[in-house]
N, C-alpha and C positions, 0 to 999 in steps of 0.2 A: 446543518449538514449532518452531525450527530445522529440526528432525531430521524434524517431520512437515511442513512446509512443506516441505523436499525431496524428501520421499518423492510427494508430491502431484503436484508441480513433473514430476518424473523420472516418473511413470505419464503423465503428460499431455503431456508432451515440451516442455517446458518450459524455459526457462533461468531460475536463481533470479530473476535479475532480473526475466523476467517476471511470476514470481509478486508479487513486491514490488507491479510498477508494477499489476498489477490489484486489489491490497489496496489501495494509495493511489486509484487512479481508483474500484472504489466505495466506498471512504473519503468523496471527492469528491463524489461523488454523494448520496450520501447529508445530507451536510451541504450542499447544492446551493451546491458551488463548480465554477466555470465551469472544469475544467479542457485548457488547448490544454497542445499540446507542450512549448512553455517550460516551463511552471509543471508539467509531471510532471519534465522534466529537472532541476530546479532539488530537486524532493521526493528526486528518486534521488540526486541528487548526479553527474550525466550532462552530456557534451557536447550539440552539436545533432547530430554528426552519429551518436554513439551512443543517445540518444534518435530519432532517425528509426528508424534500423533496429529497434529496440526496436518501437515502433506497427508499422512493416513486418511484425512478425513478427506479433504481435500480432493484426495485421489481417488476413492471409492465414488463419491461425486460427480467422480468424472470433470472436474475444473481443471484439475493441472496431472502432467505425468513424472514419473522419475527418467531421467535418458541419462544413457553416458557421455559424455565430453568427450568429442571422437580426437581431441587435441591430445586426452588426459583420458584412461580407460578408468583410473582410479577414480577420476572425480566425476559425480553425480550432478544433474545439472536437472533443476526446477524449469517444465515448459507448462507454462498455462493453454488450453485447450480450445478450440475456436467455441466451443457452447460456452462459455466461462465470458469470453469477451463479446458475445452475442449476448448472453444474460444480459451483464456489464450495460452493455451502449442501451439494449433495450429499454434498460429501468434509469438510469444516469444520463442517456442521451439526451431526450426532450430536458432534463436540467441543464444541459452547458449548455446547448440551445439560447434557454431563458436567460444565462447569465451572460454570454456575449452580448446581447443587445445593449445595454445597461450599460460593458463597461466601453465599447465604442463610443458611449458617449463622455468618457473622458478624454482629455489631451494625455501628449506625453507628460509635459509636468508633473498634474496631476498623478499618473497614476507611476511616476516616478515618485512619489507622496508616498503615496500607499504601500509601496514596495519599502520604502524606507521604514515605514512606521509596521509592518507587519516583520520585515527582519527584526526590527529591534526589539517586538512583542516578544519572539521565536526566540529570540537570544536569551532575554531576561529569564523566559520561561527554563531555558538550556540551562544558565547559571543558578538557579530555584532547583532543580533537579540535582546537581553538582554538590551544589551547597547541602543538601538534605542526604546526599549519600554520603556525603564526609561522614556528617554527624550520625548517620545509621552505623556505619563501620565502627 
């Protein structure tokens, strides 16, 4: 997935990061969480002033806009763009495509399985991280 997300990323001129931050913003969306710059910075593991440039680029690109929070005039709110989520499905579509077929052919057990053993991958990975930022501090 790496390997096609780069390949994606590099057709489109992209920097991996920004493939990330538009996987997480319509992540975001999707689940309709309000996301501003902070809270993309904070998903990427990003400064403020590396998350600026990030949306900068991003937004010249024409992938995502700045809008204000008509809730919150102060807070600035990240919208990904409908050519961004046309890109997206165009190049990633026919992939979930191919990988539904595959996984309808497990039962629920099963891929009650896999969900287990991929949290606990995720975890360990979480706590290897944890652990290693102790020891940098």
């Amino acid at each position: 997935m790496d390997q096609f997300g780069a390949a994606f990323a590099e057709r489109n001129g992209l920097h991996a990061t920004d493939l990330r931050a538009l996987i997480v913003l319509l992540d975001a969306d999707r689940a309709a969480i309000a996301a501003t710059p902070g809270w993309l910075g904070a998903q990427l593991g990003l400064g403020s002033a590396a998350t600026t440039a990030l949306i900068d680029r991003l937004e010249r690109a024409g992938h995502l806009i700045r809008a204000a929070d008509s809730a919150d005039r102060r807070r600035v709110l990240l919208r990904v763009q409908e050519q961004a989520r046309y890109l997206g499905w165009s190049y990633f579509g026919p992939l979930v495509g191919r990988l539904v077929t595959p996984i309808r052919g497990f039962d629920a057990d099963e891929l009650e399985t896999v969900e287990r053993f991929l949290s606990a991958m995720t975890e360990a990975v979480r706590d290897g991280d944890a652990a290693r930022d102790k020891l940098v501090r």
